[in-house]
C-alpha positions in Angstrom: -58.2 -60.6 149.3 -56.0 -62.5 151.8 -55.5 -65.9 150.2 -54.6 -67.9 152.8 -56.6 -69.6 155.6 -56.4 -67.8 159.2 -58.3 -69.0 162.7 -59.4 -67.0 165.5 -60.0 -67.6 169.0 -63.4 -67.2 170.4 -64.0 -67.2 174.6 -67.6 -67.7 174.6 -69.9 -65.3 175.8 -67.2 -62.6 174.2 -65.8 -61.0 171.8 -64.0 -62.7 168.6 -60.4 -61.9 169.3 -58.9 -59.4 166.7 -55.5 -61.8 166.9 -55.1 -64.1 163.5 -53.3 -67.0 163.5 -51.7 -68.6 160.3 -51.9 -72.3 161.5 -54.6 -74.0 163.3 -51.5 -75.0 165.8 -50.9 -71.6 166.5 -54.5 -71.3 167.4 -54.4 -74.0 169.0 -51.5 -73.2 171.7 -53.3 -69.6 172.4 -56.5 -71.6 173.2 -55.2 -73.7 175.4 -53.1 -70.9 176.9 -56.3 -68.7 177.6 -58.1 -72.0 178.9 -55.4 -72.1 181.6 -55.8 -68.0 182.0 -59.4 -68.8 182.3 -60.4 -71.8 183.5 -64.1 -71.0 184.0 -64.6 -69.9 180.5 -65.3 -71.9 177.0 -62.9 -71.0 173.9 -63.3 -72.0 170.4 -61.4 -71.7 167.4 -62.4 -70.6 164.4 -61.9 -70.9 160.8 -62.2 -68.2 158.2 -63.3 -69.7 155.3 -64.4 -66.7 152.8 -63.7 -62.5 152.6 -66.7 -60.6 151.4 -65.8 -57.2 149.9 -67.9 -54.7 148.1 -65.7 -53.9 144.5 -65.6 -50.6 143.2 -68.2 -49.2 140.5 -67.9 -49.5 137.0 -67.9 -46.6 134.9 -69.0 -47.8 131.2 -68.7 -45.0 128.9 -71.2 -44.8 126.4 -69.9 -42.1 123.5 -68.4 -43.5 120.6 -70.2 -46.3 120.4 -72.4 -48.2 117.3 -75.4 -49.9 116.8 
């Protein structure tokens, strides 16, 4: 799992962008760079806060064991 904190940007009304940024300030710049690329549109920026992963299957072998 990634261990550090990433943000996304998020134009309302659209898709997430696939871009991560390491630092809120980098998320920050790009939103206020799309704002001026789009002035009629709405962005927010978004913190991940948790990864959810399914974890591989344990095999528990039962042979060989006692009582």
């Amino acid at each position: 799992m990634n261990d550090q904190q990433y943000y996304y940007i998020m134009r309302i009304g659209h898709s997430v962008s696939k871009v991560r940024h390491s630092t809120f300030e980098s998320a920050k710049t790009e939103a206020l760079r799309l704002a001026e690329q789009h002035p009629e549109s709405q962005f927010e920026i978004l913190k991940c806060i948790a990864e959810v992963r399914r974890t591989q299957v344990e095999v528990v072998m039962l042979e060989g064991k006692t009582k």
